[in-house]
BALOBA-1460 file (C-alpha; in Angstrom, 3 decimals):
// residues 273
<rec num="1" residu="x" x="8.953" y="15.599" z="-24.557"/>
<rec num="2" residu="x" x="10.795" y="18.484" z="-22.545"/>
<rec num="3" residu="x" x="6.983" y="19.120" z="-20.972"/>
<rec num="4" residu="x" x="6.411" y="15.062" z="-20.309"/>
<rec num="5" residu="x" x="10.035" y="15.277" z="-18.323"/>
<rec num="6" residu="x" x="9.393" y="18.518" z="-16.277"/>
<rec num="7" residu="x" x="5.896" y="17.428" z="-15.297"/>
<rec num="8" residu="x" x="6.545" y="13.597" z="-14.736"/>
<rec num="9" residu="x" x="10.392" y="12.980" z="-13.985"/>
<rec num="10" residu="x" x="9.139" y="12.962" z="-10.059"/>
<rec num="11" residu="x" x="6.113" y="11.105" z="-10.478"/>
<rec num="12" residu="x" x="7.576" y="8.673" z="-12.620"/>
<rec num="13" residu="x" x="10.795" y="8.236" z="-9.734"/>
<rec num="14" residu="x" x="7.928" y="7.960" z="-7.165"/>
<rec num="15" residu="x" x="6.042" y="5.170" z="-9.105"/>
<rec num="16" residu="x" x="9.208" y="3.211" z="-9.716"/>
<rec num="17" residu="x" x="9.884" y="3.164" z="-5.757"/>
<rec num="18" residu="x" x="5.840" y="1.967" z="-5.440"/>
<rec num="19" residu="x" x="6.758" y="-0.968" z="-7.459"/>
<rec num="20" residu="x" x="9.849" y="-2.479" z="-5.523"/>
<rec num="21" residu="x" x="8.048" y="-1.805" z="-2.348"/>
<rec num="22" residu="x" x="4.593" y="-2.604" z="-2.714"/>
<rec num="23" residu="x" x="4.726" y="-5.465" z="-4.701"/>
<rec num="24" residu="x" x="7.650" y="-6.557" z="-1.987"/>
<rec num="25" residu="x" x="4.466" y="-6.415" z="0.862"/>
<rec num="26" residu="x" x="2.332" y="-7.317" z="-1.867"/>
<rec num="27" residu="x" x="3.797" y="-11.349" z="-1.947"/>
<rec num="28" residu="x" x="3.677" y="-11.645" z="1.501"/>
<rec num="29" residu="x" x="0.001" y="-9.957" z="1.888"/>
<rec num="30" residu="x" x="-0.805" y="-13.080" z="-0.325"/>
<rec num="31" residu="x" x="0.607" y="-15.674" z="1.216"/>
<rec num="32" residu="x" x="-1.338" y="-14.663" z="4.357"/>
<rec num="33" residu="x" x="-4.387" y="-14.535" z="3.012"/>
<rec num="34" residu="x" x="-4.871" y="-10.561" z="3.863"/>
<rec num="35" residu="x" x="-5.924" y="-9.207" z="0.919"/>
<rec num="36" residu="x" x="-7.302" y="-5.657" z="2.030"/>
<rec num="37" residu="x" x="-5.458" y="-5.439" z="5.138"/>
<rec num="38" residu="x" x="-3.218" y="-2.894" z="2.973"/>
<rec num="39" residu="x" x="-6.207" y="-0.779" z="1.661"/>
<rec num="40" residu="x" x="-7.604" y="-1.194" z="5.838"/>
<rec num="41" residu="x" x="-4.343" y="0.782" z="7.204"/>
<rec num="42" residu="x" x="-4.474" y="3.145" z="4.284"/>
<rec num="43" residu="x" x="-8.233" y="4.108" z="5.750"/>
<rec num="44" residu="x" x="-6.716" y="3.969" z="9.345"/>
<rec num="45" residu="x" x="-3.880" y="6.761" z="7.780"/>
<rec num="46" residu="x" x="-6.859" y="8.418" z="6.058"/>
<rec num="47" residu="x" x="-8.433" y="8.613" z="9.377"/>
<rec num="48" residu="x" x="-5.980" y="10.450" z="11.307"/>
<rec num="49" residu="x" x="-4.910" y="12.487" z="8.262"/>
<rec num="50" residu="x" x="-9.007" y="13.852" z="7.802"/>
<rec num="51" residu="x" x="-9.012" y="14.489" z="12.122"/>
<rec num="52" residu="x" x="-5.319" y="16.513" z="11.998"/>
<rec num="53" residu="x" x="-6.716" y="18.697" z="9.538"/>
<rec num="54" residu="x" x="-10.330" y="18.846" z="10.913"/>
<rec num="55" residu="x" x="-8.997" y="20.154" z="13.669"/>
<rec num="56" residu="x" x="-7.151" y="22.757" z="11.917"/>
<rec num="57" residu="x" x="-3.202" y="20.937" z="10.740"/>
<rec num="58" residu="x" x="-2.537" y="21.955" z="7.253"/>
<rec num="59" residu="x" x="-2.160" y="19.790" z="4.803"/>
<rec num="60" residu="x" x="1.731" y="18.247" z="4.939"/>
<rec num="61" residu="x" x="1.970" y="19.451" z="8.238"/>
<rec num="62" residu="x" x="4.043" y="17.290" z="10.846"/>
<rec num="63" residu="x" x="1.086" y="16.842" z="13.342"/>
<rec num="64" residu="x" x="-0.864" y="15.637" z="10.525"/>
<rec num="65" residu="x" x="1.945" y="12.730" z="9.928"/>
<rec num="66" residu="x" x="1.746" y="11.903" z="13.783"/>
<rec num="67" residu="x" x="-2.066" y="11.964" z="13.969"/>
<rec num="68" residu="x" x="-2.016" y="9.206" z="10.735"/>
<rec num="69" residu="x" x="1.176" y="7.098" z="12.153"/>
<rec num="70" residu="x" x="-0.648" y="6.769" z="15.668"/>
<rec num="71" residu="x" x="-3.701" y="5.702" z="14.024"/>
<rec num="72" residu="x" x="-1.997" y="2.879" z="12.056"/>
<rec num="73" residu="x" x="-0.011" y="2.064" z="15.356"/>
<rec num="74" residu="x" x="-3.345" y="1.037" z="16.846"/>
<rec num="75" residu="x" x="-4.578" y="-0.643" z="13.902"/>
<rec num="76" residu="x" x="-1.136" y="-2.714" z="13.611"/>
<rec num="77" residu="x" x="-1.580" y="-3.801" z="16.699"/>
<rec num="78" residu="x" x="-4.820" y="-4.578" z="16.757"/>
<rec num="79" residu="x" x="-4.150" y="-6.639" z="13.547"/>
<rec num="80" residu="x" x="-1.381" y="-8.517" z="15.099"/>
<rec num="81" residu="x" x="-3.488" y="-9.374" z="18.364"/>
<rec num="82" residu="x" x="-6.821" y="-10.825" z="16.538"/>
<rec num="83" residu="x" x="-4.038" y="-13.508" z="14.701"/>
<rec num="84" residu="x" x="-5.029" y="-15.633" z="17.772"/>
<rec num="85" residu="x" x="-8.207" y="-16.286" z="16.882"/>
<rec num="86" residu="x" x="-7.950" y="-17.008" z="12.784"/>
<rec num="87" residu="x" x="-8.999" y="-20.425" z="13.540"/>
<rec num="88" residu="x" x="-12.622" y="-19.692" z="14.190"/>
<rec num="89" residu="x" x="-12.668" y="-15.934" z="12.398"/>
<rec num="90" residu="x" x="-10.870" y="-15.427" z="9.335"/>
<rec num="91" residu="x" x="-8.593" y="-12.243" z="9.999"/>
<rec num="92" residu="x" x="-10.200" y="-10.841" z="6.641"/>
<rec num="93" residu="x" x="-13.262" y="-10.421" z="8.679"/>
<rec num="94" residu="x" x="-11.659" y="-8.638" z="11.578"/>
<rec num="95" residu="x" x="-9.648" y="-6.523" z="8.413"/>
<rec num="96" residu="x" x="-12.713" y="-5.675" z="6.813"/>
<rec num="97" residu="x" x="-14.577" y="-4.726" z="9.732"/>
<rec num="98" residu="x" x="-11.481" y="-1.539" z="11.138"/>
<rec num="99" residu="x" x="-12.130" y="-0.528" z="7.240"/>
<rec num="100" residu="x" x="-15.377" y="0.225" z="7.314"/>
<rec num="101" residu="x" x="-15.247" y="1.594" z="10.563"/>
<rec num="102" residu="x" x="-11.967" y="3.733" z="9.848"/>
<rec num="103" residu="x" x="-14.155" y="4.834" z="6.878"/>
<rec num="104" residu="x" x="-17.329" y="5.839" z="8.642"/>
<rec num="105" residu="x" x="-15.287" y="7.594" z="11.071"/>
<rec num="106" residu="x" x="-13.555" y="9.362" z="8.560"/>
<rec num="107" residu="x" x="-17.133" y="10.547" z="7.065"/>
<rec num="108" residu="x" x="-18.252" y="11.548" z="10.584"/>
<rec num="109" residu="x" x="-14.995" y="13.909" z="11.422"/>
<rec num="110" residu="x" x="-14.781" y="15.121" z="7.720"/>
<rec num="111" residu="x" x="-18.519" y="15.855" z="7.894"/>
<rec num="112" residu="x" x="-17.608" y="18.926" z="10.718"/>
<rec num="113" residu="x" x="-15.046" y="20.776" z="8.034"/>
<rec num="114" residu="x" x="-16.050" y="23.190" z="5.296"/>
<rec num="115" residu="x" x="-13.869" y="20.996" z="2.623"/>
<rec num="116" residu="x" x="-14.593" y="17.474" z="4.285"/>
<rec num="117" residu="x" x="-15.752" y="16.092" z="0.937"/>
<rec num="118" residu="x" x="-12.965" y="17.485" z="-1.310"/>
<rec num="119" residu="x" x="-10.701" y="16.158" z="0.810"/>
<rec num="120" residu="x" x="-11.749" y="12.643" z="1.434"/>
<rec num="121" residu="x" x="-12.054" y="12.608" z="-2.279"/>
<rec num="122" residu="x" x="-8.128" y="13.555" z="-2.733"/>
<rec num="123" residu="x" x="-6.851" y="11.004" z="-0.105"/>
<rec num="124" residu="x" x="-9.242" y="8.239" z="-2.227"/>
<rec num="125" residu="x" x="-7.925" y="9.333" z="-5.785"/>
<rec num="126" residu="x" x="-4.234" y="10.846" z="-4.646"/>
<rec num="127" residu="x" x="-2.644" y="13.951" z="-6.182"/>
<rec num="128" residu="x" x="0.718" y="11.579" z="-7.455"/>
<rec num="129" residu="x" x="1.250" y="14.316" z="-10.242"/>
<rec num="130" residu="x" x="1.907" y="16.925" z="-8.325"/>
<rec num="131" residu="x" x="4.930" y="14.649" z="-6.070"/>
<rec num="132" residu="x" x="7.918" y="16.919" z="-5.452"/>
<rec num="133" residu="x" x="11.860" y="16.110" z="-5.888"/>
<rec num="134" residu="x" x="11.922" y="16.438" z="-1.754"/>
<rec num="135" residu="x" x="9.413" y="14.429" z="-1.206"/>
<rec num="136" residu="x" x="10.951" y="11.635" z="-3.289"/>
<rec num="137" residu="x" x="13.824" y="12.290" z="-1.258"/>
<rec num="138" residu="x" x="11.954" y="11.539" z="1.690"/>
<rec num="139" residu="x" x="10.304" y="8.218" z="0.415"/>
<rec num="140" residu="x" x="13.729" y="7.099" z="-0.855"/>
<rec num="141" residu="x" x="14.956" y="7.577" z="3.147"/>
<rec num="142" residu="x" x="11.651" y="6.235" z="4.703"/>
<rec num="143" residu="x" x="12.079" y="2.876" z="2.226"/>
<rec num="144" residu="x" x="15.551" y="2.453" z="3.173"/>
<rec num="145" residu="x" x="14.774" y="2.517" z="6.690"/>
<rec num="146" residu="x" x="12.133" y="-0.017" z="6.617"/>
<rec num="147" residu="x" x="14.391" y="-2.583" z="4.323"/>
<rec num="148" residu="x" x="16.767" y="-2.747" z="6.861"/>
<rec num="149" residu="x" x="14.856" y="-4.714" z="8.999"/>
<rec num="150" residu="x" x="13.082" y="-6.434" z="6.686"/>
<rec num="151" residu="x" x="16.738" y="-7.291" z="5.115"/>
<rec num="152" residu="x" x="18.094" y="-8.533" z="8.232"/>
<rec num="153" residu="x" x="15.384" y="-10.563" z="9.338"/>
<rec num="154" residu="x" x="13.852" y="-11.749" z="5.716"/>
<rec num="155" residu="x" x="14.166" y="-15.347" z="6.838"/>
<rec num="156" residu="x" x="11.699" y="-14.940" z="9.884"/>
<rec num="157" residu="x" x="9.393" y="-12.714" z="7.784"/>
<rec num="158" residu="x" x="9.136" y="-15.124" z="4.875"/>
<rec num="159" residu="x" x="8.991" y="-18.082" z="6.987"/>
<rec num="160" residu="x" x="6.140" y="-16.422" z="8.931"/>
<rec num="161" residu="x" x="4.172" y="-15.594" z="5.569"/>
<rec num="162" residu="x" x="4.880" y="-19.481" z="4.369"/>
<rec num="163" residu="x" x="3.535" y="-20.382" z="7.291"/>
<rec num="164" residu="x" x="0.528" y="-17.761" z="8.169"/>
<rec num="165" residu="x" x="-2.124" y="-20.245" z="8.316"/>
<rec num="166" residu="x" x="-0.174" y="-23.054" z="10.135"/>
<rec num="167" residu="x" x="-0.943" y="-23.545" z="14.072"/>
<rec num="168" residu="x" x="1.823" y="-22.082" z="16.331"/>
<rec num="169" residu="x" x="2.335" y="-22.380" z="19.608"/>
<rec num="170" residu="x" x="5.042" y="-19.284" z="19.651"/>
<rec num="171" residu="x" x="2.004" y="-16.721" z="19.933"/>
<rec num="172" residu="x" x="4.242" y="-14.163" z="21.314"/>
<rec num="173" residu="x" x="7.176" y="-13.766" z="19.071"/>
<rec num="174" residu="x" x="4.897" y="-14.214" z="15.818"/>
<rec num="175" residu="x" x="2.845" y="-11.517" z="17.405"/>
<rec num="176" residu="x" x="6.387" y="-8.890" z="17.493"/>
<rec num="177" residu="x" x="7.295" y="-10.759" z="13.605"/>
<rec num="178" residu="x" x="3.383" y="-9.008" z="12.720"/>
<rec num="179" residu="x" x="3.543" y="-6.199" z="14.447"/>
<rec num="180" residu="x" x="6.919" y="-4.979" z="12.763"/>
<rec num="181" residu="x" x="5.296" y="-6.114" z="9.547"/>
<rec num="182" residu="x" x="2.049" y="-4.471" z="9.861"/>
<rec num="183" residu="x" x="3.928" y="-1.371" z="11.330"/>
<rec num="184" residu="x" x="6.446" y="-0.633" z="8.436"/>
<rec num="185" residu="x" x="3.913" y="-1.446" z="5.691"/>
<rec num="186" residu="x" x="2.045" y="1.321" z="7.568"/>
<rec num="187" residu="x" x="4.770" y="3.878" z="7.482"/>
<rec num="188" residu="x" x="5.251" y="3.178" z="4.210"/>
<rec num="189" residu="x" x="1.363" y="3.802" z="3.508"/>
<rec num="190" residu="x" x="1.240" y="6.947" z="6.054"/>
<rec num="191" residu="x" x="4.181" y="8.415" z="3.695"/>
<rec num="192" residu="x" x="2.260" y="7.474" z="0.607"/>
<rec num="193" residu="x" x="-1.329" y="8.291" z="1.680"/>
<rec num="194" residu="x" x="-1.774" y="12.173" z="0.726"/>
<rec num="195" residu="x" x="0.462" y="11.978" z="-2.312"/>
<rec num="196" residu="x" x="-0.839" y="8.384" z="-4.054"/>
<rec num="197" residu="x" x="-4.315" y="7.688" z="-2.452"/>
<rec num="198" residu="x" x="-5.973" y="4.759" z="-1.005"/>
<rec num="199" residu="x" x="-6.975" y="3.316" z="-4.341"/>
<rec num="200" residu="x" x="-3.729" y="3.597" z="-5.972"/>
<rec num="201" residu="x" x="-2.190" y="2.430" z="-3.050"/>
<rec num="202" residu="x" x="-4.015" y="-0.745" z="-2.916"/>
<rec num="203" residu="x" x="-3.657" y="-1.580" z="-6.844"/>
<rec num="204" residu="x" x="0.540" y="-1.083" z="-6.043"/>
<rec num="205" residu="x" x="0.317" y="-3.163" z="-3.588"/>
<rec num="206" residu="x" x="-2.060" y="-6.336" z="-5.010"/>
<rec num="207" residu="x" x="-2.007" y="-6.335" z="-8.709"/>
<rec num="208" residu="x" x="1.497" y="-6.892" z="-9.231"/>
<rec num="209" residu="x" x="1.935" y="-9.282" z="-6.817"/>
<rec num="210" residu="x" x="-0.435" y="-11.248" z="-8.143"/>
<rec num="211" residu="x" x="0.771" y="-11.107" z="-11.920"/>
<rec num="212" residu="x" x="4.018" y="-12.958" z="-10.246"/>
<rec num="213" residu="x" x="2.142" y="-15.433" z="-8.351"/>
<rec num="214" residu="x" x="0.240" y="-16.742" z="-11.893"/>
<rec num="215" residu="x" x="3.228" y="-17.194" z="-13.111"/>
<rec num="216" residu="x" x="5.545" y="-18.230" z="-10.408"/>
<rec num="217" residu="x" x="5.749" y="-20.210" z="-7.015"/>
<rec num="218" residu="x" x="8.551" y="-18.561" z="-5.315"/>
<rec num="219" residu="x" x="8.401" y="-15.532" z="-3.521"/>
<rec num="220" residu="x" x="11.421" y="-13.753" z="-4.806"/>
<rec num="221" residu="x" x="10.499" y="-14.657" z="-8.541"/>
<rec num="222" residu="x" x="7.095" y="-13.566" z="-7.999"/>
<rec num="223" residu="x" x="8.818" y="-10.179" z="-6.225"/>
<rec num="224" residu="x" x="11.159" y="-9.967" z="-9.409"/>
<rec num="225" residu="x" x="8.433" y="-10.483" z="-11.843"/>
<rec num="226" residu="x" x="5.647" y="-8.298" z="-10.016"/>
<rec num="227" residu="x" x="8.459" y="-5.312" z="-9.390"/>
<rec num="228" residu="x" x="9.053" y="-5.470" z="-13.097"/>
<rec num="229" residu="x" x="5.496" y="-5.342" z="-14.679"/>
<rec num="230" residu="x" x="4.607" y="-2.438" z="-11.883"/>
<rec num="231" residu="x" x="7.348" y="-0.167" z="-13.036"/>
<rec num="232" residu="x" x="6.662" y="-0.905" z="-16.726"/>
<rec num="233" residu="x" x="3.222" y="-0.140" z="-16.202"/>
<rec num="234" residu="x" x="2.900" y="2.806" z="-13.612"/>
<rec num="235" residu="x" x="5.154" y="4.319" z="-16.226"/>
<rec num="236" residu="x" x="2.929" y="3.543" z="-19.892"/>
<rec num="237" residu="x" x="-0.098" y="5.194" z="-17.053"/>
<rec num="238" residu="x" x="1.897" y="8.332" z="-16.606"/>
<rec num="239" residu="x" x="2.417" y="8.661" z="-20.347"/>
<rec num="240" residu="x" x="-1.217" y="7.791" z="-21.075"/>
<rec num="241" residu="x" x="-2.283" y="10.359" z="-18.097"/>
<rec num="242" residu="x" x="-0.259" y="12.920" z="-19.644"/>
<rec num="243" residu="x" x="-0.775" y="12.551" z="-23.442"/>
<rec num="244" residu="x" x="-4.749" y="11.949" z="-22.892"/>
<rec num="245" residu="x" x="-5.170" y="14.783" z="-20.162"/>
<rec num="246" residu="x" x="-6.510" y="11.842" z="-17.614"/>
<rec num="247" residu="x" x="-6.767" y="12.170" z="-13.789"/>
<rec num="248" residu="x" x="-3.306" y="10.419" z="-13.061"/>
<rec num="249" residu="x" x="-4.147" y="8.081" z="-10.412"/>
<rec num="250" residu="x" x="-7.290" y="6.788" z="-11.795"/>
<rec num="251" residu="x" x="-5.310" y="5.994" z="-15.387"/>
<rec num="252" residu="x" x="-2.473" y="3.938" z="-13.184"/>
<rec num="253" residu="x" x="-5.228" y="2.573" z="-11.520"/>
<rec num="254" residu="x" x="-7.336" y="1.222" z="-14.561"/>
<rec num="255" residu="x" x="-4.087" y="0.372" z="-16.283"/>
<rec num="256" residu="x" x="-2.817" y="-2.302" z="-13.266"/>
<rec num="257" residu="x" x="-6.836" y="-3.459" z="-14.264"/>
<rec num="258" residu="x" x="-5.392" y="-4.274" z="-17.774"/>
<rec num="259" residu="x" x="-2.829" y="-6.386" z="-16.907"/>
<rec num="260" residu="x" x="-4.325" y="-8.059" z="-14.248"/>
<rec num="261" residu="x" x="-6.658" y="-9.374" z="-17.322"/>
<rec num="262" residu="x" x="-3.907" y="-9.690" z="-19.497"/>
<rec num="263" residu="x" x="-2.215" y="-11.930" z="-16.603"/>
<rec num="264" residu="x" x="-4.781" y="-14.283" z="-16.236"/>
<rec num="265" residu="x" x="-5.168" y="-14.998" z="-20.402"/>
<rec num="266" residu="x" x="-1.487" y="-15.699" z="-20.411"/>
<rec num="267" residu="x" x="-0.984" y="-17.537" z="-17.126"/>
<rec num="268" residu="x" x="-1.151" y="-20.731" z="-18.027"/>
<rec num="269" residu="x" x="2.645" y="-20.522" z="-19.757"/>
<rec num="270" residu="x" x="3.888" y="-20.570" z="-15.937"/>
<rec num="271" residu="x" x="7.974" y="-20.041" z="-15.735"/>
<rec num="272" residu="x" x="9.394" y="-22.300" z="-13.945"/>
<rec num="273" residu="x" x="9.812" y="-22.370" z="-10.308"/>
């Protein structure tokens, strides 16, 4: 037990901070209809983390950060400029289209280093076991920076998500309300990136928010419920990962897989609201 603590107490901290933020994103990805525009920025990230260190940034290295924030700068704003056109391309075309891309790209540049396939291999799979107490230190100031606006202005951002598909005429100010949303979800993701890896990433982000929307209709229930059933279960994966010597972020990944399943046997007892 004293083994499970040493090794996981950071992790674990890590994964619990996941939950309440991800899943957060996670309802309002839904209700606009942008599935993989999370896992899209996390490739954008990818991207400039693979070029800071093809060019010679170490790993963890402050460029590196800069090189993946300015890439998911661009792709936030890109993301926020192509709303205009949803009603004759769906935005999960334009979405789809940077990830691919961003990946390709990422292939290209990693192609020209010595360790270009080890390395996009860790920023797909994530090294979350070996988190630090600093570094959760970091995320914990990082989160609390982006809830502030999202706190303060929670009425325009869930009003905008209610409303994503809707025809509005205020182009310009729902254009700043996406940017700021695509732009702290990225921050969030360029902190994340090295440490959890795209595919983790993406299951934090999607899986629990939809457990809450089978079995509720409002966003903060469905935040509530999701939150819950992502700490519960990024925590049984650590224990699993640890007891059954399993890569760490492929047994969180497979175990948000089991309860997606497990969610949609048992969804038709909805709770109310």
């Amino acid at each position: 037990m004293s083994d499970f603590i040493t090794f996981m107490a950071a992790p674990a901290v890590a994964c619990l901070i996941f939950s309440g933020v991800f899943t957060y994103f996670g309802c309002h990805v839904l209700k606009r209809e942008i599935i993989f525009v999370d896992i899209a920025l996390a490739q954008l990230a990818a991207l400039g983390v693979t070029l800071a260190e093809t060019i010679g940034h170490p790993h963890g290295d402050a460029e590196t950060w800069i090189f993946s924030l300015l890439a998911v700068l661009a792709g936030s704003v890109f993301f926020s400029y192509t709303r205009r056109w949803t009603h004759r391309i769906p935005q999960e075309a334009i979405i789809g289209i940077v990830y691919v891309v961003g990946a390709s790209v990422a292939l290209l540049v990693a192609s020209q280093s010595a360790h270009g396939a080890e390395h996009l291999r860790s920023i797909m799979n994530g090294s979350i076991l070996w988190v630090t107490w600093p570094w959760v230190g970091t995320l914990v100031l990082v989160v609390m920076g982006v809830a502030i606006p999202h706190w303060i202005y929670r009425k325009q951002f869930w009003k905008l998500s209610n409303q994503y598909r809707k025809s509005d005429k205020e182009q310009t100010v729902n254009f700043l309300w996406d940017f700021l949303f695509y732009l702290t979800l990225g921050i969030i993701i360029v902190n994340s990136i090295e440490t959890a890896g795209i595919f983790l990433i993406f299951a934090f982000l999607i899986v629990p928010a939809v457990v809450g929307t089978l079995f509720s209709n409002q966003l903060l229930l469905q935040w509530m419920i999701g939150g819950s059933v992502s700490a519960m279960i990024s925590l049984l994966g650590l224990v699993l990962s640890f007891k059954l010597d399993l890569p760490t972020g492929a047994t969180l990944v497979c175990c948000f897989g089991v309860v997606f399943v497990l969610a949609l046997l048992f969804s038709k007892k909805q709770l109310p609201g």
